[in-house]
VOGU-3710 file (C-alpha; in Angstrom, 3 decimals, decimal comma):
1> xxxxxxxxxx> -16,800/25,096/-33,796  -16,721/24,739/-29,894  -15,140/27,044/-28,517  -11,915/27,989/-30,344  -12,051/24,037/-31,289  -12,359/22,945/-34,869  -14,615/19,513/-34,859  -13,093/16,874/-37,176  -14,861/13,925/-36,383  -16,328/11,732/-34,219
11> xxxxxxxxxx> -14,086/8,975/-32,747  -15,838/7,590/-30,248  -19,016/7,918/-27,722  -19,900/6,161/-24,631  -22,534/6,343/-21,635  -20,849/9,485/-20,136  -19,391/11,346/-23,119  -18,829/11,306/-26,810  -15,821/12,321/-28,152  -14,221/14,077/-30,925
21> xxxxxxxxxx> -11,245/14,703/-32,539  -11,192/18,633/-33,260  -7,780/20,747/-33,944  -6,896/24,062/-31,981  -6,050/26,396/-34,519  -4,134/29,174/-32,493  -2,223/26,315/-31,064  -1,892/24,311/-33,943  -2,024/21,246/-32,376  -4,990/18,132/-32,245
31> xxxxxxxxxx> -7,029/17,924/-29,045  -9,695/15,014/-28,012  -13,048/17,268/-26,793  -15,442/15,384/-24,795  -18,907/16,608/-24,757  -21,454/15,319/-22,001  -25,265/14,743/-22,404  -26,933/17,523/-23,007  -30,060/16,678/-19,995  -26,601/17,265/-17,373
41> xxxxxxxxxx> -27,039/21,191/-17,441  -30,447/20,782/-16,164  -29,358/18,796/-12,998  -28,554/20,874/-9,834  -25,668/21,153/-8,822  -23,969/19,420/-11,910  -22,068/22,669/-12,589  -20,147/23,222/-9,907  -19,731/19,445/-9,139  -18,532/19,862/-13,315
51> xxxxxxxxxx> -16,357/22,709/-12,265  -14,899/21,376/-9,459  -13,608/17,966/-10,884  -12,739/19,623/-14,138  -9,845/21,867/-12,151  -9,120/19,054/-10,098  -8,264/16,752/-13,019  -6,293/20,160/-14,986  -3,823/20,198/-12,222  -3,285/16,634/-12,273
61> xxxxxxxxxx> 1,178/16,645/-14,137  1,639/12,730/-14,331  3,160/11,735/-17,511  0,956/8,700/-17,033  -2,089/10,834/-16,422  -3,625/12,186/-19,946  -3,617/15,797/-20,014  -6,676/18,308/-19,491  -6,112/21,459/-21,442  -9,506/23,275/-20,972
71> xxxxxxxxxx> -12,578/23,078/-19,989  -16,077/25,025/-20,845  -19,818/25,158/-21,564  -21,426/25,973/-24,896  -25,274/26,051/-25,933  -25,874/24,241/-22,898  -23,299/21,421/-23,572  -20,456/20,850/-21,231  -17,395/20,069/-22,576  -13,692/19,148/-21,540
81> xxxxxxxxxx> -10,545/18,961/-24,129  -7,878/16,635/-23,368  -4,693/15,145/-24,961  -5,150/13,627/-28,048  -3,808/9,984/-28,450  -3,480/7,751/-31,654  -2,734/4,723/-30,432  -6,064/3,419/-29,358  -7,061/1,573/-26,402  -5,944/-1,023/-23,978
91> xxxxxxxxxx> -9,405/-2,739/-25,051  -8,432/-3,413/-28,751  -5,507/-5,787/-27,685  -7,731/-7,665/-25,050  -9,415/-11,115/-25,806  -6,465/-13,533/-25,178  -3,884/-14,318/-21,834  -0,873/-11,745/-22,065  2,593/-12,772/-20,059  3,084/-11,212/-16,617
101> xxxxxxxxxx> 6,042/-9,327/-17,776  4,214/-7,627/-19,965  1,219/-6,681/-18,055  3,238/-5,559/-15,230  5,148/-3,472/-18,248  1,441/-2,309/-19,514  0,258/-1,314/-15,800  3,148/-0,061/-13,976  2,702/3,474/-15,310  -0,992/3,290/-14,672
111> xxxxxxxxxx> -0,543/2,536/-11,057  2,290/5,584/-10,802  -0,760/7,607/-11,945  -3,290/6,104/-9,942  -0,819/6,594/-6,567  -0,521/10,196/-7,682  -4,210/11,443/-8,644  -4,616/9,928/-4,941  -2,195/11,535/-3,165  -3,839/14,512/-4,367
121> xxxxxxxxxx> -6,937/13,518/-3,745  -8,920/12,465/-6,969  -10,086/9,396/-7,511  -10,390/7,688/-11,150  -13,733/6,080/-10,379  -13,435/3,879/-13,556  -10,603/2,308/-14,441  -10,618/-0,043/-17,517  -8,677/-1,263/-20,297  -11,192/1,181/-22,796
131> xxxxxxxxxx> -9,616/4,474/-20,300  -6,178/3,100/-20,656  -4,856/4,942/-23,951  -1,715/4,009/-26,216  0,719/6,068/-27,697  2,321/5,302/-30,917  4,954/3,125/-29,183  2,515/1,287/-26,838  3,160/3,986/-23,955  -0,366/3,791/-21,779
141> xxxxxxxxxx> -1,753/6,442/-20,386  -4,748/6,856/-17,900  -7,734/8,931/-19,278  -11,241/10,028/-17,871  -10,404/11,122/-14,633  -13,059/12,329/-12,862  -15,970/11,663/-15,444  -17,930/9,161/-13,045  -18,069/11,554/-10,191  -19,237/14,586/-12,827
151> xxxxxxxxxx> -21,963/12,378/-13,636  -22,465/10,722/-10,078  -25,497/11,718/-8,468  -27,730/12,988/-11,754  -31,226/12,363/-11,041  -31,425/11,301/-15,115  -29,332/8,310/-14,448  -30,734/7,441/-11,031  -34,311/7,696/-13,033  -33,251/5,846/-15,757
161> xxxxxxxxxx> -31,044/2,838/-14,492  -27,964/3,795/-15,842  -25,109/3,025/-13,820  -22,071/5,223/-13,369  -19,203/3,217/-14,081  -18,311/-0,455/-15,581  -20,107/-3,090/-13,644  -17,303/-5,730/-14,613  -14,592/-3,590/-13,272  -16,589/-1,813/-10,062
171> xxxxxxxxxx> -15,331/-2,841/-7,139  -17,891/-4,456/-4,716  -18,437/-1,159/-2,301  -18,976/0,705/-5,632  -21,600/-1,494/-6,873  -23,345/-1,374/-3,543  -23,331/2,620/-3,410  -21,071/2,734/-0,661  -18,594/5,542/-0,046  -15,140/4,564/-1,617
181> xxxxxxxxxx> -11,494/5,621/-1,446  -8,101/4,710/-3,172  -8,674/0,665/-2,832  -11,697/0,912/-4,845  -9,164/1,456/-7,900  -6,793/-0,882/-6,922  -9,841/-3,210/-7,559  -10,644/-1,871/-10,817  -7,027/-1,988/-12,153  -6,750/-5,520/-10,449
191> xxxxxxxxxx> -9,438/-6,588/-12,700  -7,302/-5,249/-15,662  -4,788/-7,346/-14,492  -6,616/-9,701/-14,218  -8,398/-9,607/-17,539  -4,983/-9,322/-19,018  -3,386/-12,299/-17,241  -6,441/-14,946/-17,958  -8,083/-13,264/-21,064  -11,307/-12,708/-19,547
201> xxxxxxxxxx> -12,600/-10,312/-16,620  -13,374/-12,306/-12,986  -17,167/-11,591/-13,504  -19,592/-11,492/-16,493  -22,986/-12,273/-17,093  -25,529/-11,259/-19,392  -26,949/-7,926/-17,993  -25,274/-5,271/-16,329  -27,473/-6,288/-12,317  -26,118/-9,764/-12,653
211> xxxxxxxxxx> -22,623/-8,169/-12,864  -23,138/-6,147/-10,119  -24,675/-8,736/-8,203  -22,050/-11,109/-8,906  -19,344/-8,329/-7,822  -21,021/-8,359/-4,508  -22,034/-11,717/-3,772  -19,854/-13,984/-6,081  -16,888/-16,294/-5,866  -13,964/-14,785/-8,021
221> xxxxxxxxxx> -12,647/-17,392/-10,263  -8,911/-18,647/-9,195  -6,924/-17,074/-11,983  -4,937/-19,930/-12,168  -8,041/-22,137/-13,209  -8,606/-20,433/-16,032  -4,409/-19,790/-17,233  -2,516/-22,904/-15,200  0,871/-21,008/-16,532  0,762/-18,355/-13,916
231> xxxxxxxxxx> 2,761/-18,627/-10,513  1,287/-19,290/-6,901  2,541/-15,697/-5,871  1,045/-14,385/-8,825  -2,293/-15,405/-8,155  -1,614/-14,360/-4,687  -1,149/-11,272/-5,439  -3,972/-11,069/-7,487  -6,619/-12,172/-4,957  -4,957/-9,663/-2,374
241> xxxxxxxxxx> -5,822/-7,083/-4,908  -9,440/-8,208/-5,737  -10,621/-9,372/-2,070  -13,872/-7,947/-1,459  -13,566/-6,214/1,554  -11,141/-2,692/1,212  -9,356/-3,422/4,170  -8,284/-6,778/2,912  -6,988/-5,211/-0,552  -3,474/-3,881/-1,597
251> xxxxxxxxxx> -3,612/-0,063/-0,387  -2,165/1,509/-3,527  -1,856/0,491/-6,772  1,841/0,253/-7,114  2,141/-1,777/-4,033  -0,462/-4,696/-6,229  1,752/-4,049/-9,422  5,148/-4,214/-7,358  3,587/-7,894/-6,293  2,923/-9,438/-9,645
261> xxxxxxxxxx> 6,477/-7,812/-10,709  8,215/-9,946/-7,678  6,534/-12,906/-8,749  7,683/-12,546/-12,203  10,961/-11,907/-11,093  10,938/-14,987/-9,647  9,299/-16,842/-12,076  12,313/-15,727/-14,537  14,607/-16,339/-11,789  14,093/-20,189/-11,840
271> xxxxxxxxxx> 13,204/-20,829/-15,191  14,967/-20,121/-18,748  13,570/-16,956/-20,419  10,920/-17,504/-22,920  10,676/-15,156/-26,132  7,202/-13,307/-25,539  5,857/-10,733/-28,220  3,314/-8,074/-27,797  3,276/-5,043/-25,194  7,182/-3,880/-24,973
281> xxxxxxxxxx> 8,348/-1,917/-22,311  7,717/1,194/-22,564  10,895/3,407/-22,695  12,342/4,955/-19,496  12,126/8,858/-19,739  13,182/10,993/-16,894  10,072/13,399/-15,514  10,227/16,834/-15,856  11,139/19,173/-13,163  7,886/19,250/-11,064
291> xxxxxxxxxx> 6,290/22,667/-10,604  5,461/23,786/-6,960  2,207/22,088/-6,953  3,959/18,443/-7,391  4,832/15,828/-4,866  8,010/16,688/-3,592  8,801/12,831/-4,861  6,662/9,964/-6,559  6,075/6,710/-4,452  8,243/3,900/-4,149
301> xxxxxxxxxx> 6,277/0,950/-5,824  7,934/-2,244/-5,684  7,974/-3,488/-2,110  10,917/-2,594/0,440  13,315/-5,175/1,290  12,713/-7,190/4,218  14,239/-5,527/7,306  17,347/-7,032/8,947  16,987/-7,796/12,807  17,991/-9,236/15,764
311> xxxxxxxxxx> 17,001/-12,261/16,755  14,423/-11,947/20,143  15,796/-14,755/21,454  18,115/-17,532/20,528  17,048/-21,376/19,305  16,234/-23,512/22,227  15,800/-19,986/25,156  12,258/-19,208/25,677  12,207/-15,478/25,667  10,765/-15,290/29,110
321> xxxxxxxxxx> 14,613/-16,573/30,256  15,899/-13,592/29,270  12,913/-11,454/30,594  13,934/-12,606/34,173  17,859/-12,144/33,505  17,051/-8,694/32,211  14,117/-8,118/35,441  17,168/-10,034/38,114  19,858/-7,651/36,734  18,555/-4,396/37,020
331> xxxxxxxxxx> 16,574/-5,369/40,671  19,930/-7,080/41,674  21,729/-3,017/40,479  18,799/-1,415/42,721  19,333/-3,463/45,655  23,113/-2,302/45,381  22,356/0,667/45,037  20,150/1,179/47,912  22,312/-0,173/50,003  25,319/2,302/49,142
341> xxxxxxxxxx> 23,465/5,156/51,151  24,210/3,638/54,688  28,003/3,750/53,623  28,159/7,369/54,112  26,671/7,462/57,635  30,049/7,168/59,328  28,268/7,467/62,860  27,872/3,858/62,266  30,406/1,634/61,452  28,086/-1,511/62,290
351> xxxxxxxxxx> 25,567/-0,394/59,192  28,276/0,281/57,137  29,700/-3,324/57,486  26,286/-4,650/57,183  25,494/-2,490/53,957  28,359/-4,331/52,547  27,288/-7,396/52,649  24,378/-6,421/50,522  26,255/-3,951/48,223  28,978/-6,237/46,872
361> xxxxxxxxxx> 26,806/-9,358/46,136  24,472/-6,681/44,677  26,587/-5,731/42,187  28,507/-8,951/41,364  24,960/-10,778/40,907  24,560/-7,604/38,597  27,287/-8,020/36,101  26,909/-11,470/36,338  23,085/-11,957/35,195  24,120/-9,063/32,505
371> xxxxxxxxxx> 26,594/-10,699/31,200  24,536/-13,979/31,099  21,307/-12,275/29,236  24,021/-10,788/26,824  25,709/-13,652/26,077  22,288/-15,613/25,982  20,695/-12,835/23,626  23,898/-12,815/20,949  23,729/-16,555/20,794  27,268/-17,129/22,243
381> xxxxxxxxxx> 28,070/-20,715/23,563  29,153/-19,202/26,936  25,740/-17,586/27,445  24,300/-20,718/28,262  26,873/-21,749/31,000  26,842/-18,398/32,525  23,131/-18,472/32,569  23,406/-21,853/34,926  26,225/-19,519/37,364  23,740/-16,627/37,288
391> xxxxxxxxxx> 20,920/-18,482/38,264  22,547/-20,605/41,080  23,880/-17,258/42,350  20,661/-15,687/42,364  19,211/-19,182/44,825  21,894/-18,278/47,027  21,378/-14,717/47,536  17,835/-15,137/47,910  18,332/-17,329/50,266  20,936/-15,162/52,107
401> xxxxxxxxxx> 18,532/-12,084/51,988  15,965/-14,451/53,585  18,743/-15,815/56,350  21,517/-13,022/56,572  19,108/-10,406/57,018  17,499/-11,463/60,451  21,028/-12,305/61,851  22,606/-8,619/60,613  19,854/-7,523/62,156  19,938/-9,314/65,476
411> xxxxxxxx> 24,341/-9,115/65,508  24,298/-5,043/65,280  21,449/-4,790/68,092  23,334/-6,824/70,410  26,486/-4,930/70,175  24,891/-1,632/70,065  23,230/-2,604/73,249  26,256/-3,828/75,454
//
């Protein structure tokens, strides 16, 4: 016994836990209990860093996202229980090319969960086809959440060599001992994908360094040069999701995932469908109401159509034509404007005559270079004509202002001075 957990058997062990199926007798139900290594208790600060990430991961409601029941410490072992699953492993049905439709079907779920431990702040820190667990009817769910960070930083696996995490599915910043973020998973499950699409992962080699080394300095195989069958965009989106710098990457999973599942749809959009067997769908099930603690809403992940605009300009108009309608009209409106003041100075007559001269063409030249950037702007054949009228106008009033003005000037000084 562990706790108030029955042992069973063993089902499974690996660098950072071994596992065992054990039954909870008050609750009557089977639970998966993973114990760590024993040599953790003696690190500092592996307790609270234990403590810590366990709570995170409990509070983690995805139904993507395997469930953490309790966590604990006994005889110096740490331990964590967690949903137990019968369906094995994404890693028992690897080994050959699977369709795009159904790896996008196998990984949509996964990148839901990924999108949500992120929003709230955890990161998986190894994602790979052996933490991707199957339900009776194929429905994956994400395990081991936060199991690389419990064990990041041990001075027994610093000492010893080990490394925490997968080197084949570590993204490049991870293998260097960088700080990483959300795109550092996206990399991980775009290796899945890509393991899944091609039937092999982008780097191997035969010792865990030349992995590494190969994540950080390597040329990633084309996927299409190892499974011709798969579209451009496809591979596109692929690459996006493996590039080697974060910025360059996808930045969430669903947005990679909502990629390969446009490119399928357009695969299947120009082609006759082909029978495919393996990975079904899994079935649609509506979530549960979320409790307080829940995103008020999950994340869009298939990308948003493209927006409807405007054109800036029309074909043939250089955009700086209608920069210098738009400039003329509203300088051509000021001018008018200005010279409305002098109207109201009835004591005299001579300025208001001459302020009309200025106010009328002001506001004609106005409308008219308005009208001509409008017309211009909504691609209407007129546009074009008016544009000609506008801009002959605006020669002659410039060449008034530079004229007229003088001879206003010198007209209303004579007759004020007779």
């Amino acid at each position: 016994m562990i706790g108030p957990y029955r042992v069973i058997e063993r089902i499974g062990a690996g660098g950072m836990a071994t596992v065992y199926k054990a039954h909870h007798d008050a609750l009557s139900r089977y639970v998966a209990l993973k114990i760590l290594p024993d040599f953790l208790a003696e690190q500092e600060g592996f307790k609270e860093r234990f403590q810590q990430e366990a709570v995170a991961i409990a509070h983690l409601r995805h139904p993507s996202v395997l469930a953490v029941y309790d966590y604990g410490e006994q005889d110096g072992n740490s331990y964590i229980v967690e949903e137990f699953v019968e369906g094995g492993t994404l890693s028992d049905r690897m080994g050959k090319p699977h369709a795009l439709d159904e790896t996008v079907a196998m990984l949509s779920p996964i990148a839901s969960a990924l999108d949500y431990a992120h929003s709230r702040g955890v990161l998986h820190r190894d994602v790979k086809p052996s933490n991707i667990m199957l339900t009776a009817d194929s429905t994956p769910i994400l395990g081991d959440f936060g199991l690389a960070k419990m064990m990041s930083g041990t001075e027994h696996l610093t000492m010893s060599g080990m490394i925490v995490g997968t080197p084949e599915y570590m993204a490049p910043e991870q293998c260097s001992g960088l700080p990483i973020d959300a795109t550092a998973d996206v990399y991980s499950l775009g290796v899945v994908a890509y393991q899944m699409l091609t039937g092999q992962v982008p780097f191997k080699a035969a010792t865990p360094a030349a992995v590494i080394v190969a994540q950080m300095r390597g040329e990633l195989p084309p996927p299409r040069s190892i499974n011709p069958d798969l579209s451009p965009s496809a591979e596109s989106a692929l690459l996006k999701g493996l590039a080697r710098k974060p910025d360059d990457r996808w930045p969430k999973a669903g947005d990679l995932i909502g990629a390969l599942a446009a490119a399928e749809a357009t695969a299947t959009s120009t082609a006759a469908p082909a029978a495919v067997s393996g990975f079904a769908a899994p079935p649609v099930t509506p979530l549960p109401t979320p409790p307080p603690s829940y995103p008020s809403s999950y994340p869009s992940y298939y990308p948003p159509p493209a927006a409807v605009s405007t054109p800036a300009a029309p074909a043939g108009v250089p955009v700086w034509v209608l920069i210098l309608l738009a400039v003329g009209a509203g300088i051509s409106t000021f001018v008018a404007l200005l010279f409305l003041i002098p109207l109201f100075d009835t004591s005299d007559p001579s300025a208001q005559e001459g302020s009309l001269l200025f106010v009328i063409p002001g506001i004609l030249l106005a409308i008219l270079q308005g009208a001509a950037f409008f017309g211009l702007y909504q691609r209407q054949s007129w546009g074009r004509g008016l544009g000609f009228v506008a801009a002959a106008a605006l020669c002659l009033t410039c060449l008034g202002v530079v004229l007229g003005a003088p001879l206003i000037y010198g007209l209303v000084k004579s007759k004020t001075t007779d």
